[in-house]
C-alpha positions as CSV (number, residue, x, y, z in Angstrom):
1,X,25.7,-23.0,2.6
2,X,27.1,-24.4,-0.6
3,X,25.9,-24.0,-3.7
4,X,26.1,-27.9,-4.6
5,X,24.2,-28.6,-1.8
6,X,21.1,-25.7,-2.4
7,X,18.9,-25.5,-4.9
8,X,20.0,-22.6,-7.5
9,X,17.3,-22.2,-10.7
10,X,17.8,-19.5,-12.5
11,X,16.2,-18.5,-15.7
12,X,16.7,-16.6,-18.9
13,X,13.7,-15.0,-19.6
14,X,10.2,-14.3,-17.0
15,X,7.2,-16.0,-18.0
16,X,4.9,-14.0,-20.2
17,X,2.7,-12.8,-17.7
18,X,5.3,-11.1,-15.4
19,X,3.9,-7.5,-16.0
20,X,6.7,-5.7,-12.9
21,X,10.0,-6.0,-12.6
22,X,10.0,-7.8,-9.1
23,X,7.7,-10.5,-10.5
24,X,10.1,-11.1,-13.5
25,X,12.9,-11.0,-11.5
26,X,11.6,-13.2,-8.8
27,X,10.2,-16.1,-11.1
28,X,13.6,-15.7,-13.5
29,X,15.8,-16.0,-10.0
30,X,14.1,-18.5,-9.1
31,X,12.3,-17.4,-5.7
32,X,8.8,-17.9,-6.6
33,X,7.3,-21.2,-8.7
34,X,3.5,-19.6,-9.8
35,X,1.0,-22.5,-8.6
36,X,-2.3,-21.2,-9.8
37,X,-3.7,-17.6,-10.7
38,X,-2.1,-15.5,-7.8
39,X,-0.4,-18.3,-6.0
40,X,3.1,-19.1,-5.2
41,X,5.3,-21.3,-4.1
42,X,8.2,-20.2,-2.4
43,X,11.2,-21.8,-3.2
44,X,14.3,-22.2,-1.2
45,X,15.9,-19.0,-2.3
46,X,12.6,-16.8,-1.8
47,X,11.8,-18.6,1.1
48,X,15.3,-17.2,2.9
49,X,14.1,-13.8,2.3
50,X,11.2,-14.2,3.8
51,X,12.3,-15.9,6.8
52,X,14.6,-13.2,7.2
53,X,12.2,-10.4,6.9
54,X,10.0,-12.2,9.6
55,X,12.9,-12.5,12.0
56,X,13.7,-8.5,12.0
57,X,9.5,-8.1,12.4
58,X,9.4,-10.6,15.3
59,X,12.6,-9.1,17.1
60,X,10.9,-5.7,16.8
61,X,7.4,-7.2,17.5
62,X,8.5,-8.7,21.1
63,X,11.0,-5.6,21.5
64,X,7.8,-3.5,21.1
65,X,6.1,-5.4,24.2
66,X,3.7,-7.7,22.3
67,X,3.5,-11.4,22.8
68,X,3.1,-14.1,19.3
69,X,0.2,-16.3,19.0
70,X,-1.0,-17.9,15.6
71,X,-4.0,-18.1,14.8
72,X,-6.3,-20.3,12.0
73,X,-6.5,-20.0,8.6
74,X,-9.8,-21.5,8.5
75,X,-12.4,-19.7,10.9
76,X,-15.9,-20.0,11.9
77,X,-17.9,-18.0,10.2
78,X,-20.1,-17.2,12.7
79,X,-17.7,-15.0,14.2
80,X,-17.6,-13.0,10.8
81,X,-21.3,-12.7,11.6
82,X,-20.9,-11.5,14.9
83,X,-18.9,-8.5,13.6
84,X,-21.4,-7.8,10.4
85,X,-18.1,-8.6,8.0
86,X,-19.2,-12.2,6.7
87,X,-21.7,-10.2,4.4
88,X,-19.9,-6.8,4.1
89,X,-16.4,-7.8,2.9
90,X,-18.3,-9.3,-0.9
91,X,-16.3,-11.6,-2.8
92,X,-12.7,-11.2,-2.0
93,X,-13.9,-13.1,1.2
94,X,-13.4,-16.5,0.8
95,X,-16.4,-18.8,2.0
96,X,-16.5,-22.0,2.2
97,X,-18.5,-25.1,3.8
98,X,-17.5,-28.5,6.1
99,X,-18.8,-31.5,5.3
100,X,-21.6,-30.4,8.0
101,X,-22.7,-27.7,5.6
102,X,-21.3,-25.2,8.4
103,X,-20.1,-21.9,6.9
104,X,-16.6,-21.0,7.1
105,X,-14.0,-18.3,5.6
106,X,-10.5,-18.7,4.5
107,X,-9.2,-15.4,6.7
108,X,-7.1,-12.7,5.1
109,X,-7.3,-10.9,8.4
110,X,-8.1,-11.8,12.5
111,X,-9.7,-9.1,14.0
112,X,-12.8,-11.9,14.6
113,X,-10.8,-14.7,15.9
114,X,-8.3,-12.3,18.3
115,X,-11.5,-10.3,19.4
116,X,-13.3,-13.6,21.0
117,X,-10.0,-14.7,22.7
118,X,-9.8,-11.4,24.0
119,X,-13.2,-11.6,25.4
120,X,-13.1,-15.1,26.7
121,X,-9.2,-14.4,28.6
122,X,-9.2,-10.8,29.7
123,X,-11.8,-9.9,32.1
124,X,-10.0,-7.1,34.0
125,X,-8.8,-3.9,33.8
126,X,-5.1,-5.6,35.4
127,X,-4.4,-7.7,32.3
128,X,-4.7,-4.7,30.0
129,X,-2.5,-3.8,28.1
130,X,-2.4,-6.6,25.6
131,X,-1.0,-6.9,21.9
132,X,-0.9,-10.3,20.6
133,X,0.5,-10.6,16.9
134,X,0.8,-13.7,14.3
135,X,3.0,-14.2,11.4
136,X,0.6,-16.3,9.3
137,X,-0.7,-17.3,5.4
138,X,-3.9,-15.0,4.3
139,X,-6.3,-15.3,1.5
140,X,-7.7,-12.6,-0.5
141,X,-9.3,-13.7,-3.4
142,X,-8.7,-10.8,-5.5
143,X,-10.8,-10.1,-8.8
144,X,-7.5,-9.1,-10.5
145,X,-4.3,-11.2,-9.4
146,X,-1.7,-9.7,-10.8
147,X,2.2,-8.4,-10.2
148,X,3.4,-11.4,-8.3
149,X,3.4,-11.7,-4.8
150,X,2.6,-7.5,-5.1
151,X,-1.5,-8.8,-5.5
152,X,-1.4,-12.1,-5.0
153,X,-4.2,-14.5,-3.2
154,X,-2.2,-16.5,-1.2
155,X,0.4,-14.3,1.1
156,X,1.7,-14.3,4.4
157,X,0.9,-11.2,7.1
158,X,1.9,-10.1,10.0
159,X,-1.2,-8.8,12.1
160,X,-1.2,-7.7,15.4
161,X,-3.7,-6.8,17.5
162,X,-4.2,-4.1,20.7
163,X,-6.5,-3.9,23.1
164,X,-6.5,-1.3,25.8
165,X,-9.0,-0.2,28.6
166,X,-9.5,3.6,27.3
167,X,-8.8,5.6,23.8
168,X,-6.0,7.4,25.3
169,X,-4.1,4.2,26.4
170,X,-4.9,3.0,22.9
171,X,-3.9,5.5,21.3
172,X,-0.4,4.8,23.1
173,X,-0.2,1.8,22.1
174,X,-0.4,3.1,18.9
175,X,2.3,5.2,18.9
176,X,4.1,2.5,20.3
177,X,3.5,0.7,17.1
178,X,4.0,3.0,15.0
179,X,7.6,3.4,16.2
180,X,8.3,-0.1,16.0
181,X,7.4,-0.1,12.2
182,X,9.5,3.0,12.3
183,X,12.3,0.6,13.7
184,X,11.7,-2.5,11.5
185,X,11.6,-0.4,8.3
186,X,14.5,1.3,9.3
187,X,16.2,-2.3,9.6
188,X,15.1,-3.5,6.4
189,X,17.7,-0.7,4.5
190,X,14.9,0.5,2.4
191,X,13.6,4.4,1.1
192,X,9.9,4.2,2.6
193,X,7.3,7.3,3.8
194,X,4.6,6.6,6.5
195,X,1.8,8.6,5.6
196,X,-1.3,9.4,6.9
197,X,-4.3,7.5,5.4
198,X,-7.8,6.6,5.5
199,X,-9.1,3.5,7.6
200,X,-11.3,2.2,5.2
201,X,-13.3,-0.8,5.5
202,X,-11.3,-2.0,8.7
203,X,-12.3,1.4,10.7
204,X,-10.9,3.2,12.8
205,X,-9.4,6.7,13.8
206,X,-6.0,7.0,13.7
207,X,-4.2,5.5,10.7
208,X,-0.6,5.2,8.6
209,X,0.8,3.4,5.9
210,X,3.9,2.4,5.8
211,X,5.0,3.2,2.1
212,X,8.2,2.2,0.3
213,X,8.7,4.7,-2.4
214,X,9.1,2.8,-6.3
215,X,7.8,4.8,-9.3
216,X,5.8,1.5,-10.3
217,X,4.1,1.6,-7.0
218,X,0.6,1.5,-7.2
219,X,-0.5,4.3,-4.6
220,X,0.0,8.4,-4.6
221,X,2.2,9.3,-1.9
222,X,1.8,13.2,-0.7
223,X,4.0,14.8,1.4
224,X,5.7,18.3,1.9
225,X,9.6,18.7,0.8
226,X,9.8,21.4,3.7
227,X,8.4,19.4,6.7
228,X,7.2,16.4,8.1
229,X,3.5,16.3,6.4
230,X,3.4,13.2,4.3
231,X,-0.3,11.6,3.0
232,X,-2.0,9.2,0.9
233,X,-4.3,10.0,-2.0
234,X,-7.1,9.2,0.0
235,X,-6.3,11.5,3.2
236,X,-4.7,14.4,1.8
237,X,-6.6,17.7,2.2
238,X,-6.9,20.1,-0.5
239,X,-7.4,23.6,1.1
240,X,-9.3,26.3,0.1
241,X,-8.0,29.0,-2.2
242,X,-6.6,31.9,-0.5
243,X,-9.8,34.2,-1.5
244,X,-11.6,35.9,-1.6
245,X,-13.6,35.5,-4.3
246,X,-13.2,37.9,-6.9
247,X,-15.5,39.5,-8.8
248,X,-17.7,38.8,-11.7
249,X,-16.4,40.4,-14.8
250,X,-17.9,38.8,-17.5
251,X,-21.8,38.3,-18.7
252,X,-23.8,35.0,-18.4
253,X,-23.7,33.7,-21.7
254,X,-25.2,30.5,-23.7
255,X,-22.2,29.5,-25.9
256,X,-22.1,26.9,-28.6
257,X,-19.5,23.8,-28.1
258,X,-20.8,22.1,-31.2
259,X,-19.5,18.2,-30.2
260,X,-17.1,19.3,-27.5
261,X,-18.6,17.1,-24.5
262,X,-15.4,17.4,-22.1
263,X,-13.6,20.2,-20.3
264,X,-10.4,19.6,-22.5
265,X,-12.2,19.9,-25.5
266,X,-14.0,23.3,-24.1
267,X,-11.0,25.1,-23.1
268,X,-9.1,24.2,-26.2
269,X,-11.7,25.3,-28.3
270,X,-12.6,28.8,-26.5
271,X,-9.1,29.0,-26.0
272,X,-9.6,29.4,-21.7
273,X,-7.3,27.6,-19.1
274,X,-8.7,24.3,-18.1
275,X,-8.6,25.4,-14.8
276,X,-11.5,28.1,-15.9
277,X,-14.1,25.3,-16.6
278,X,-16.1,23.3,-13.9
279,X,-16.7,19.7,-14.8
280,X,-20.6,18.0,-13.4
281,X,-20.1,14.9,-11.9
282,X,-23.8,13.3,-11.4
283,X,-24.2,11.1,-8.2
284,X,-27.5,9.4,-6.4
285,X,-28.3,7.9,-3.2
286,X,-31.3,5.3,-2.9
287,X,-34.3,6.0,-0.5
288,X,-35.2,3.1,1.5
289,X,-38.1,2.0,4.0
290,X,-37.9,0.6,7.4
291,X,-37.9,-2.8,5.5
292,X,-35.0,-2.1,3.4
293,X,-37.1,-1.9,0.1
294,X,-35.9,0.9,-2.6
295,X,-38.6,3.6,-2.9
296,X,-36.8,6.6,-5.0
297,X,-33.4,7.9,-5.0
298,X,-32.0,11.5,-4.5
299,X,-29.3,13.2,-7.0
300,X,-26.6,15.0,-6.1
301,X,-24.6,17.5,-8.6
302,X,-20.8,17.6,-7.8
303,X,-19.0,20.2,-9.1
304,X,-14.9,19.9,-9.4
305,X,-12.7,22.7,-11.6
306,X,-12.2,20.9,-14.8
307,X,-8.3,20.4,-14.1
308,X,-9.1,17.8,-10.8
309,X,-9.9,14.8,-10.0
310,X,-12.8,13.1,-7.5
311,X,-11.8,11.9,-4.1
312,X,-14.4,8.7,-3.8
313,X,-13.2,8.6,-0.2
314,X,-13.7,12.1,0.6
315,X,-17.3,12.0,-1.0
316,X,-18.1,9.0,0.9
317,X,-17.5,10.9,4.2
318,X,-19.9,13.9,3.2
319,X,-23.5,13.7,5.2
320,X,-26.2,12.1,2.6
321,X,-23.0,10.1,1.1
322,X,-21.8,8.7,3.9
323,X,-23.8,5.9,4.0
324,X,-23.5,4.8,0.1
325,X,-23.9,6.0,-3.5
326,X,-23.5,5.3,-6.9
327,X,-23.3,7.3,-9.8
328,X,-26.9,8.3,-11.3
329,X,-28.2,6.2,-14.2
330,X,-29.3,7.9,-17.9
331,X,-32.5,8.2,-16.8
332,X,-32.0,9.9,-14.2
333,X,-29.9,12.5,-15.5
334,X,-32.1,13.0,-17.9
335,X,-35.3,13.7,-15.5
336,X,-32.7,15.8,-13.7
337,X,-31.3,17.6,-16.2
338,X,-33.0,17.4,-19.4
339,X,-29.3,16.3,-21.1
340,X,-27.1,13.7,-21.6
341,X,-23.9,13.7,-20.0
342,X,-20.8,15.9,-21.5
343,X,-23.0,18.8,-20.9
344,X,-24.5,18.8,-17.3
345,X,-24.1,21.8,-15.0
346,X,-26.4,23.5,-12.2
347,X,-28.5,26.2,-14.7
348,X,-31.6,25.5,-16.0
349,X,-32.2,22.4,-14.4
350,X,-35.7,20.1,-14.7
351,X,-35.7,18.9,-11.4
352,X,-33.7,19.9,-7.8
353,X,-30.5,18.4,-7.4
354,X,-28.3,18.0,-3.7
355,X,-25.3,20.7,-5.5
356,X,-22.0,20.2,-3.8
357,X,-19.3,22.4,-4.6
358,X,-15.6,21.9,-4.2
359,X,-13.6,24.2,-2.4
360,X,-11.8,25.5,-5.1
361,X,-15.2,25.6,-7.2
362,X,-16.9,28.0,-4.4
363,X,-13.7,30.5,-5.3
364,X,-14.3,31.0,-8.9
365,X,-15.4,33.8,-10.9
366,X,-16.3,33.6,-14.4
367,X,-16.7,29.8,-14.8
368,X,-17.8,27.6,-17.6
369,X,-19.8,24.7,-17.0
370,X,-23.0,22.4,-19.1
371,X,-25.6,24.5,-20.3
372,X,-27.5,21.3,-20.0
373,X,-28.2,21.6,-24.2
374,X,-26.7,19.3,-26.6
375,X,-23.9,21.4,-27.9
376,X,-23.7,24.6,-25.7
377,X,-22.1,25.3,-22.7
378,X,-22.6,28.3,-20.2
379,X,-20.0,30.9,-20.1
380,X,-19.3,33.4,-17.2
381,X,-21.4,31.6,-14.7
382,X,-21.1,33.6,-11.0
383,X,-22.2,32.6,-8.2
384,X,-24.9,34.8,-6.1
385,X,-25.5,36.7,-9.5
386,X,-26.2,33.3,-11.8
387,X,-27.4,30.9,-9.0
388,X,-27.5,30.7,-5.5
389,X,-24.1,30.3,-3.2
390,X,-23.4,26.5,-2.7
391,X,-25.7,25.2,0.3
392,X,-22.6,22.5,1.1
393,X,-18.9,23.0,0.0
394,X,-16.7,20.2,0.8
395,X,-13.0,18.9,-0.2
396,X,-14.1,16.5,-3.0
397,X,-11.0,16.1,-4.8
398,X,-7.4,14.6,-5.3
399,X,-4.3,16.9,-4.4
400,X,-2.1,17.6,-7.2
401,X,1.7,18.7,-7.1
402,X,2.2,22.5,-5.9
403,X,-1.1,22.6,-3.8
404,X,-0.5,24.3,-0.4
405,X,0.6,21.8,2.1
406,X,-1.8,21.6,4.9
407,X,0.8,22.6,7.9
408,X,1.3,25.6,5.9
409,X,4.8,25.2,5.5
410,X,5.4,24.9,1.6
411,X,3.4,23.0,-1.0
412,X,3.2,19.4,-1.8
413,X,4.7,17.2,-4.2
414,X,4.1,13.5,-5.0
415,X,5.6,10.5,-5.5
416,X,4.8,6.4,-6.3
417,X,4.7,3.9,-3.6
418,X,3.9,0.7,-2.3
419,X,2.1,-0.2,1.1
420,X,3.4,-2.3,2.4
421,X,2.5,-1.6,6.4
422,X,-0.4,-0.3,8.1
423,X,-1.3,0.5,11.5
424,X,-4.8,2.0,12.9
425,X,-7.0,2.6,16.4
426,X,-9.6,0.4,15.7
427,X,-11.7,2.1,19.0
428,X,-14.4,-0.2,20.1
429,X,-15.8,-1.3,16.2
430,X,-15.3,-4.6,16.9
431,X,-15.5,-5.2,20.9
432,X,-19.1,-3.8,20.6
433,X,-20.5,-6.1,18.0
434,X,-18.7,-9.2,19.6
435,X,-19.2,-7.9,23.1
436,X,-15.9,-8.0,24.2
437,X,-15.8,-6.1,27.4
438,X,-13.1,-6.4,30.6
439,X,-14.3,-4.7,34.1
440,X,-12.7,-1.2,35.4
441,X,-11.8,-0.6,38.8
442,X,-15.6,0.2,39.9
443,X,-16.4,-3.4,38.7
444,X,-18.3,-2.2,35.8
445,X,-18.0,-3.6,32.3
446,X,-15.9,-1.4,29.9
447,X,-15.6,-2.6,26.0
448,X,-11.8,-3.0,25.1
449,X,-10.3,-0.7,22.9
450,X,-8.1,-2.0,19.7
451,X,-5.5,-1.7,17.8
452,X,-4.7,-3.2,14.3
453,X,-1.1,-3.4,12.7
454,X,-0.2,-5.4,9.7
455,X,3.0,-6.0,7.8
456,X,2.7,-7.8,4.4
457,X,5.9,-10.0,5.0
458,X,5.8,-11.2,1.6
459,X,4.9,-7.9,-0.5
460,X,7.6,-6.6,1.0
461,X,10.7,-8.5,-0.7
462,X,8.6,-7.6,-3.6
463,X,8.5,-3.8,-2.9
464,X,12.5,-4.1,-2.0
465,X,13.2,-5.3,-5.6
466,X,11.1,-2.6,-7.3
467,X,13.3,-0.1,-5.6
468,X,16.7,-2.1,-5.6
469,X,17.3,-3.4,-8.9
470,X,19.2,-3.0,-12.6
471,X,19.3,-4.4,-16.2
472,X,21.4,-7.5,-14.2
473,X,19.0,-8.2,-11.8
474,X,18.0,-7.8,-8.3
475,X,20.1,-5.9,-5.8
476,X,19.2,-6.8,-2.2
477,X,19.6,-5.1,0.9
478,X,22.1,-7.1,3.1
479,X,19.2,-7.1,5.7
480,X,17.0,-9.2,3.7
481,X,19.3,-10.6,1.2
482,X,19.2,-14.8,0.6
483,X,22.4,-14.8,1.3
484,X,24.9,-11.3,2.1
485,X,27.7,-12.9,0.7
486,X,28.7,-15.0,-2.2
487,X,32.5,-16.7,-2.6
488,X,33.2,-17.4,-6.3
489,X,36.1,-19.3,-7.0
490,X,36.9,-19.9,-10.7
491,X,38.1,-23.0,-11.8
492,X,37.6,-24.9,-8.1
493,X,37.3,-28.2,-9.8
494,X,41.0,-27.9,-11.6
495,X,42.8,-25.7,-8.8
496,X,43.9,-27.5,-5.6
497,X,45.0,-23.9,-4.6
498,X,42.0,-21.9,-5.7
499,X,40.0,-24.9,-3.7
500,X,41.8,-25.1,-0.4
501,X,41.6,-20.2,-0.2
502,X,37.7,-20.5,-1.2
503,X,36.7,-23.4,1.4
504,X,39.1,-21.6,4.3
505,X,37.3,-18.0,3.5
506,X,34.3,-19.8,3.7
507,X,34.8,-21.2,6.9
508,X,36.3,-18.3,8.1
509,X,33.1,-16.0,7.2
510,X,31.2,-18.6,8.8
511,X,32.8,-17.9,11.7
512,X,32.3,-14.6,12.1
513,X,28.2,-14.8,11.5
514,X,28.4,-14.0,7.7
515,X,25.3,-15.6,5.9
516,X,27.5,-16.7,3.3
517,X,27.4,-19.0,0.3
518,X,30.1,-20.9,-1.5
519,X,29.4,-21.3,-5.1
520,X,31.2,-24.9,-5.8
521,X,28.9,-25.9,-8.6
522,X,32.5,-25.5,-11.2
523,X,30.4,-23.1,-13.4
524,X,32.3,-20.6,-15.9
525,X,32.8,-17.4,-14.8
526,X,30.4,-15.6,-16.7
527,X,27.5,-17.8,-15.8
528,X,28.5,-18.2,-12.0
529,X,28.5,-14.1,-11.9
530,X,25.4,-13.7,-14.0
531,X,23.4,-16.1,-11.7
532,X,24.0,-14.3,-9.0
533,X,24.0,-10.7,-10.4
534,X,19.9,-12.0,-10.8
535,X,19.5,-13.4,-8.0
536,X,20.9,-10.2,-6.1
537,X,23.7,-11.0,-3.1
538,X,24.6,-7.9,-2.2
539,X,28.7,-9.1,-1.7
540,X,30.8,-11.2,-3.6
541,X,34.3,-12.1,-3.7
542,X,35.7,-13.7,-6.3
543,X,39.5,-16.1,-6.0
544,X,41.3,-16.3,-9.1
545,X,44.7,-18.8,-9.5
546,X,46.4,-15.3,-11.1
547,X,44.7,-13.3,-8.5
548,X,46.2,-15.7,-5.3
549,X,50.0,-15.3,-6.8
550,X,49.4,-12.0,-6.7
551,X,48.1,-12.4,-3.3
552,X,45.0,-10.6,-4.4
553,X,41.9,-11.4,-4.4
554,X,38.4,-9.6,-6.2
555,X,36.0,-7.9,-4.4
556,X,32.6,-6.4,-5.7
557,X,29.2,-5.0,-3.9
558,X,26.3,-5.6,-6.6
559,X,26.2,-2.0,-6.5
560,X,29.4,-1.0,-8.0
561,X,30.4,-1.4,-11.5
562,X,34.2,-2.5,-11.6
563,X,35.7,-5.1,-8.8
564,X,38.0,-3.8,-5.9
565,X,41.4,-6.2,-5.5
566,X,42.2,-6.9,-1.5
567,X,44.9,-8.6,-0.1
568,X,43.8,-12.3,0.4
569,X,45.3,-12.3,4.1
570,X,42.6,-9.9,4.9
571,X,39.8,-10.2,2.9
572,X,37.5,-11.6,6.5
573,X,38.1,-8.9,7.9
574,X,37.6,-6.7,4.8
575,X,33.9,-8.1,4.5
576,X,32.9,-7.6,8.4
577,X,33.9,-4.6,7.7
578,X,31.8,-3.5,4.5
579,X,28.7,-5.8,6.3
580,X,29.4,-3.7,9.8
581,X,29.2,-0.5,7.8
């Protein structure tokens, strides 16, 4: 390609809004064109990358075994129906209606639409195993658009889809999957962890995220230094203490905390380790009838060591919890406790509470936790002496750096990063309430087993520039670069010479499979290399009158910080080799 004959639009500064460096560098490249509130045109240089990122996902897609399909944007939503999601998912859902007043959702994900193929197509136990995949625009209408294509609406996925004839074959066309992402990552030249992680409202067993590691990545990334064990936030167990538990050494005592309502404030003023205090954290779950009508609610006391923090995700798995809660209202902590909140804890309550202690909690002696008094706080609180053992103790909370890693092989630390891949065993969550069901070998009908695997294809050049940039600008990986390299020739337009070496390298490149771009716009020097410093190609060589009597000519990877001279008769084979390295 020639510069002359793309379209180059580069900018100065990033709108005001651009909050992360890939969105500022993406709109001030000129990538993405912002449309409405989290969505994007892609313009011709973003649109490269992408295309390029989908052709390593679909040559690992159909390596992997699994056949492309695409399927619509607009669905039916009585399929959503079927599966219970149309009224689940809330309002990042999009619905809309036809001109029929028919109900229909602007998808940001197939499992519906892939589901009823399946059960109209496959009907035995030969055809099986199946994974059909699409690379195709989603909608999510998010409450908080923000980052660029990180969070926006509009994007495009790819989603695959799995469907097996028992849990042990789908769980090997899991692993099959999850080795192709291994593959396509690997491809893409990026620093990335899968982790384990929760299923969440997709469901599902087995599940992984495919994370590239930034420190302005949203998620928590967990893994272990000295092994292989690596996490999200969500799924990472804390463990118990070592124990046991050791003995009470101090008296139960009422102690004043005149205006110190939090655990910081406690320990500070008795002058205790956080970790000594046990913070109240107040939760309720509503009784219904068989009609669905709210009759009461029940509260449940949560108690963490003041130092951590709730795992909503791990509570939401606990039996009582499991099926929803909320956090209590002010009336009724106070017909539970007799207190406002700052000075909760499990003495001297008004009414019983479902107590839940965390595993850590269950292991400490001589805690300090709500006297349940404006102002006071209890001191040396033991359990079996002070109140009765826990009657459930649970993993409630977040991990935190130096925790014991749960293989047992060293302790974990943590890091930022962005998902931008995930891949689960869906089991039979969606062939059950669709009915999608094949016949075994007896002739008996068997409900298919699933898959789900998605790859945000356009987060993903957004997640690559939060890892690969500098103050100049973006620094691509040659996998996904626009284009791997650029030829600069200064002073084209007045040099017969410099003309006639720039247009043969070109050619030459061409030649040999280099996605290269020939800048012929006759821009100065400094704004030819600042455009693409932004922009990001990872090569570029630059031909100089002075350099070409010399019979030298410039190269310089967007890496490194001074140009390399090479002889001009072998700069070609100079580049295959830096692209072949």
């Amino acid at each position: 390609m020639k510069a002359s004959r793309f379209f180059v639009s580069t900018l100065k500064e990033a709108p005001a809004d651009a909050e992360v460096a890939s969105h500022r560098l993406m709109m001030r490249a000129g990538m993405i064109k912002k449309v409405g509130t989290g969505i994007y045109t892609y313009m011709p240089m973003g649109l490269r990358v992408i295309r390029k990122v989908e052709a390593i996902v679909r040559e690992e897609m159909n390596r992997a075994g699994a056949v492309e399909m695409t399927m619509p944007v607009v669905q039916p939503a009585e399929l959503w129906e079927e599966s219970g999601r149309f009224d689940k998912m809330g309002p990042e859902l999009l619905r809309i209606k036809d001109r029929h007043d028919r109900d229909f959702v602007v998808q940001p994900t197939s499992e519906e639409v892939v589901t009823d193929i399946a059960r109209q197509e496959i009907r035995s136990y030969k055809q099986l195993p199946k994974n059909f995949y699409q690379i195709q625009t989603k909608f999510r209408d998010e409450r908080r658009p923000r980052f660029g294509l990180m969070r926006g609406r509009e994007f495009i996925m790819k989603d695959a889809y799995s469907f097996d004839r028992d849990l042990d074959a789908a769980k090997a066309s899991y692993q099959a999957m999850a080795q192709a992402y291994r593959n396509i990552f690997d491809r893409f030249g990026l620093r990335y962890r899968a982790v384990a992680a929760d299923s969440g409202a997709i469901g599902g067993d087995l599940s992984e995220e495919f994370q590239v590691i930034a420190a302005t990545g949203e998620d928590a990334i967990v893994y272990c230094p000295d092994s292989d064990y690596a996490a999200n936030m969500e799924k990472a167990e804390a463990l118990a203490p070592a124990g046991p538990r050791p003995a009470a050494a101090n008296a139960l005592e009422k102690t004043p905390t005149p205006g110190k309502s939090t655990c910081e404030d406690v320990a500070v003023l008795l002058g205790v380790p956080l970790a000594t205090t046990v913070k109240s954290l107040v939760l309720a779950t509503d009784i219904v009838d068989e009609a669905g009508n709210i009759t009461g609610s029940q509260v449940w006391l949560l108690l963490l060591r003041g130092d951590h923090e709730m795992n909503e995700i791990k509570v939401g798995k606990l039996p009582g919890l499991d099926k929803g809660f909320r956090f209590a209202t002010l009336a009724e902590i106070d017909a539970h406790f007799g207190c406002k909140p700052g000075y909760l804890g499990p003495l001297n309550l008004k009414k019983p509470v479902k107590l839940v202690a965390d595993r850590e909690v269950a292991l400490m002696a001589d805690w300090i936790t709500g006297a349940n008094e404006i102002d006071f706080h209890m001191t040396g609180v033991n359990w079996g002496r002070d109140l009765p053992e826990p009657e459930l103790v649970a993993d409630l909370r977040n991990v935190i750096a130096g925790d014991a890693s749960p293989d047992g092989k060293g302790v974990l630390a943590i890091e930022r990063g962005i998902e931008v891949g995930h891949v689960f065993v869906l089991g039979t969550k969606y062939s059950k309430s669709m009915n999608a069901t094949f016949l075994d070998e007896a002739g008996k009908p068997q409900f298919l087993e699933m898959g789900c695997y998605g790859i945000g294809i356009t987060r993903l050049p957004a997640a690559a520039i939060e890892q690969n940039h500098d103050e100049r600008g973006i620094i691509w990986p040659d996998a996904i670069a626009p284009f791997t390299v650029v030829v600069c020739p200064i002073g084209m337009d007045r040099s017969a010479e410099v003309k006639a070496a720039a247009e043969a390298l070109y050619e030459e490149l061409l030649a040999k499979g280099v996605d290269v771009l020939l800048d012929d716009r006759g821009e100065r020097p400094g704004a030819m290399f600042a455009d693409w410093e932004l922009i990001g190609v990872p090569h570029r060589v630059v031909i100089s009158d002075r350099g070409l009597k010399e019979g030298q000519l410039e190269y310089q990877h967007r890496r490194d910080t001074a140009a390399t001279k090479v002889p001009a008769a072998g700069i070609a084979d100079f580049i295959a080799g830096k692209l072949a390295a």
